[in-house]
N, C-alpha and C positions, 0 to 999 in steps of 0.2 A: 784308096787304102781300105782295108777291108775292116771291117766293124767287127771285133766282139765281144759278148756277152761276160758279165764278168760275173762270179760264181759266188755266194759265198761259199768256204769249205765245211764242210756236215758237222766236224767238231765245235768249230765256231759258231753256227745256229746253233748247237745245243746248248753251250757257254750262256748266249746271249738269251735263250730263251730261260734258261733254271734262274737268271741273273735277276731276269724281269720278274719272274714268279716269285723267288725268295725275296725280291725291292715291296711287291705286290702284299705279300703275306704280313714281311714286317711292318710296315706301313699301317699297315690296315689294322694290325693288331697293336701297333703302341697308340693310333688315335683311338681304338675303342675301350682299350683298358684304363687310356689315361682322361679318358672324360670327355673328349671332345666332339667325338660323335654320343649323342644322349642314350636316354635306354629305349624312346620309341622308334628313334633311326637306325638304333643296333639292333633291337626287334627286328625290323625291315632286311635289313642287311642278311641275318640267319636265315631269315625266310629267301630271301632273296639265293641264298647258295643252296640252299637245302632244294627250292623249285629247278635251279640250275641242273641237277644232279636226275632230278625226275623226268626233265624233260630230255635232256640229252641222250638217257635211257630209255626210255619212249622211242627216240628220235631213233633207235635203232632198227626197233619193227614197222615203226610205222614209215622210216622217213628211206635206211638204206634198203630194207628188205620189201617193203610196200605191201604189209599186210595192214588191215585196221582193227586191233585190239582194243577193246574199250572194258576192260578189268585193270589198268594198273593203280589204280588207289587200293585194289586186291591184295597186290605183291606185297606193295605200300604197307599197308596192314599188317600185313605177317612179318615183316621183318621189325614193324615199331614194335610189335606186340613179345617179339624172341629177344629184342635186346631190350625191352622195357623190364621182362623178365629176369632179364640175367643178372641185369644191375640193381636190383632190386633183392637176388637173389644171396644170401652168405657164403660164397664161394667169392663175387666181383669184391665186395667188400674188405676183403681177408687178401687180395690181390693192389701193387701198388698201380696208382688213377688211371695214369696211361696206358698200362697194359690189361686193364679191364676196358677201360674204351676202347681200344683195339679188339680185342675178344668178341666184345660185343657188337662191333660193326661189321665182323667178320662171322659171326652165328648169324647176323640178321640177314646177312646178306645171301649167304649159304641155305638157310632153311627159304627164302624167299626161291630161291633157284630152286629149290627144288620141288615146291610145289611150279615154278614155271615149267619144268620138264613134265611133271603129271600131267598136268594141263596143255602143255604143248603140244606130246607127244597125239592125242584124240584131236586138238583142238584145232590145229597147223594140216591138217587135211582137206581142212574146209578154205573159203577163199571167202575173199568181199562180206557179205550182209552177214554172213551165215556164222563167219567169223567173231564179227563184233557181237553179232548174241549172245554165243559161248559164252565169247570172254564177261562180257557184261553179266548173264548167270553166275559168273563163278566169283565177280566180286560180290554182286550181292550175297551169294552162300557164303563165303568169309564173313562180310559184317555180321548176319545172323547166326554164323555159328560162335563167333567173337558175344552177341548178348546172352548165346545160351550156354556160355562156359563160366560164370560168373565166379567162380573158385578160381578159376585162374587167373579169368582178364579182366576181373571186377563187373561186368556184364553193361548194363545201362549205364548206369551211374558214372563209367569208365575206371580206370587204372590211374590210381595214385600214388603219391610219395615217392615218382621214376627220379632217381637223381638227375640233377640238370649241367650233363656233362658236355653237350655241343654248347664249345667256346667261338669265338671266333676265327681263333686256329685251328680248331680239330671239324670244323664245318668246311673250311676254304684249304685245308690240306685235303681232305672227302674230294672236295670237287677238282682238284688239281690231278689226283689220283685217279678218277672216274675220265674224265676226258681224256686224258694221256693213256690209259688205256684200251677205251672208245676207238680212239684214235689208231694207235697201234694196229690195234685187230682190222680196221676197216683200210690200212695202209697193206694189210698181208694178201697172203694169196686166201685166209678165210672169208677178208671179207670181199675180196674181188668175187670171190664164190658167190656170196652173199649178195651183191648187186648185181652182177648176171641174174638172178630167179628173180629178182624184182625187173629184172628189164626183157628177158623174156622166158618164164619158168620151164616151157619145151623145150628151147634151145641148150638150154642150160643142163637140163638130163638126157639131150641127144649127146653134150659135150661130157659124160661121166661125172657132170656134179652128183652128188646125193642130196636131195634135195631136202627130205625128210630128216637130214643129217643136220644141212646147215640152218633150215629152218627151227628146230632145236633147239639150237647152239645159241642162235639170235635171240631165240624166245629168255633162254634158261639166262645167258648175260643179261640181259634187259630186266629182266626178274630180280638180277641179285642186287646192282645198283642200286634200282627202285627200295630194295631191302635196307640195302647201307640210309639211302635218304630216309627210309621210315622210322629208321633206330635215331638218326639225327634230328627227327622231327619230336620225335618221342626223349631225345637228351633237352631237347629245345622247352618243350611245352612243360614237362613234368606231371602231366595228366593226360590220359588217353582216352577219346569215349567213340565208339564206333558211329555215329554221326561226322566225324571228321574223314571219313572213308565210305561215302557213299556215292553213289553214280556220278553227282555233280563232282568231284574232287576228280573223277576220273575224265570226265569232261572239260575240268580245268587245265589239266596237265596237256590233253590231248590239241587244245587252240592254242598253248604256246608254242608246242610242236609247229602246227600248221602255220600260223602266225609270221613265225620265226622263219619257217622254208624247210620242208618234209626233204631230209637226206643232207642239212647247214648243220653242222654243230657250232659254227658260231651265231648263228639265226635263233639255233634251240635257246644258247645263253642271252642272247639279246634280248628276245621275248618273255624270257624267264624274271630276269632283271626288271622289264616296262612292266610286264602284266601283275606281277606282284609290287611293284614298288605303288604301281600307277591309282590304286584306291586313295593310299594314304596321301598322294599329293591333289586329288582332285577332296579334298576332305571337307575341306573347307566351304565348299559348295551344296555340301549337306546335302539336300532332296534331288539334286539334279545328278549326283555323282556319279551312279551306277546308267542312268540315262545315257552321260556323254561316254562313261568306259564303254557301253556297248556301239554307240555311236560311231567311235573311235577304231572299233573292231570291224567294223558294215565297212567302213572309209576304206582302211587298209584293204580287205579281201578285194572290191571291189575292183581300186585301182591299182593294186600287186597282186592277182590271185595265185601268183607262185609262191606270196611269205617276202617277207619283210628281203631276206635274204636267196630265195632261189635255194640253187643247189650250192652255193659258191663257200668255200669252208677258207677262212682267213688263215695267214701266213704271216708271221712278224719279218722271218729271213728270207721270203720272198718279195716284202713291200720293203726293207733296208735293199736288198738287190734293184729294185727298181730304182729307186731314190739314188743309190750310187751310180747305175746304169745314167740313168738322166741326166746327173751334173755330170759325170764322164762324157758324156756324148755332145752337151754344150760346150763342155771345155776345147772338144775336138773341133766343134765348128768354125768357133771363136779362132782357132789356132788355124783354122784353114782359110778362114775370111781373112785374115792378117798375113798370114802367108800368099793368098792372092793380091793384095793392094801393094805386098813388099815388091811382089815381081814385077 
């Protein structure tokens, strides 16, 4: 008898997938309102989505496109600093809560993309070493042009009184939003474009890609994300000081990437998750902490050097297919072994 594969149908993953996200959100949101997670493991958690949201976005140039940018604590900046702005601004105020935190997650995001296009367009011609310089110059010039605006962004000292509007809903609907659209684009034929030039850039404009096009495109999404996480960071902290956006922050984002698996967006979230959660539970070790977290980092590269996850991006309705697939296929044997001993 011939075997096959049993499917679920596309409407039904989606069902089950919005099913698990809305179980995920609610959940998450009545234990942190109702006390049960504290306020330094609900600290952890915001940070926790907010790093999700950077890396994932990262994860796009550096992981499907395979360039190495080392400015995005840059983008980062310029979008905390547009929507730290706004809401701060008598226009958000005069507007009701939700549709100024929308507003603003959507200027930040937007003004980030568009310095990613300036900077792309010059910057995306270059490849490997020469790349990361750039990009590494152009966040340094953000932070220093961030201390010598002080009328605007409060200068050293940083940016005060930002309302602190990432909740735990409007951080984890961000990242719900951010992935699912990630996602999306790298399932189209943009971003099939987009991994042809990371896997071989000739081949890909002998095939009439535009390369110049989609490498852009990557830059400028990657940018705006980065944007929405910097305004979420900045709803988060309620203080901005450009010390929070310097080489190391970009550096930081860039090992969860790696970590995780350059081209996993479930790798990027994993990593995002340990490496940000991972200080506050080695805490208690005080002088050894940062020791073993680096320790920790040598370990993994060494014996994964592809990332925690490779290239492999998780599926809830492909691992329910398997799982039904399995007991279906036990059931069958069982029924055939029994149907031999009855003959």
């Amino acid at each position: 008898m011939k075997q096959t594969y049993k499917r679920i149908p596309m409407p039904v993953r989606y069902l089950i997938n919005t099913a698990l996200i809305a179980a995920f959100l609610i959940l998450g949101n009545i234990l942190v309102s109702g006390g049960v997670i504290n306020r330094a493991q609900s600290s952890v958690v915001l940070q926790v989505g907010i790093y999700i949201i950077l890396a994932v976005s990262l994860n796009i140039v550096t992981g499907y496109l395979g360039q190495l940018p080392l400015g995005h604590a840059g983008f980062m900046a310029v979008g905390a600093y547009a929507g730290a702005i706004f809401w701060k601004g008598g226009a958000a105020s005069s507007l009701p809560e939700p549709l100024a935190i929308l507003l603003g997650l959507l200027l930040a995001g937007v003004v980030a993309a568009i310095f990613g296009v300036l900077i792309g367009i010059p910057a995306l011609r270059l490849r490997g070493d020469y790349l990361a310089i750039i990009t590494l110059g152009f966040g340094e010039i953000i932070r220093v042009c961030i201390i010598n605006l002080p009328d605007l962004t409060g200068g050293t000292p940083g940016l005060m009184g930002i309302p602190k509007h990432s909740t735990f809903l409007v951080v984890f609907l961000a990242v719900v939003f951010s992935c699912l659209v990630i996602h999306m684009m790298m399932k189209s034929r943009h971003g099939r474009a987009i991994l042809s030039i990371r896997e071989n850039e000739i081949a890909a404009e002998s095939c009439g890609i535009n390369i110049t096009y989609y490498k852009v495109l990557a830059f400028a999404v990657s940018a705006f994300f980065a944007g929405v996480a910097g305004a979420l960071y900045a709803g988060y902290q309620g203080l901005l000081t450009p010390k929070s956006f310097d080489f190391m922050a970009s550096i930081n984002i860039l090992v969860m990437v790696v970590l995780g698996g350059m081209g996993s967006m479930i790798g990027s979230v994993i990593a995002a998750a340990v490496l940000t959660s991972l200080p506050l539970a080695l805490q208690a070790l005080n002088t050894y902490r940062m020791v073993i977290y680096s320790i920790l980092l040598i370990v993994v590269m060494i014996f994964k050097p592809s990332g925690l996850m490779g290239t492999y991006d998780f599926s809830m309705s492909h691992l329910l297919e398997k799982l039904i697939n399995s007991g279906w296929l036990r059931a069958q044997k069982k029924e055939k072994k029994a149907g031999g001993a009855n003959g």
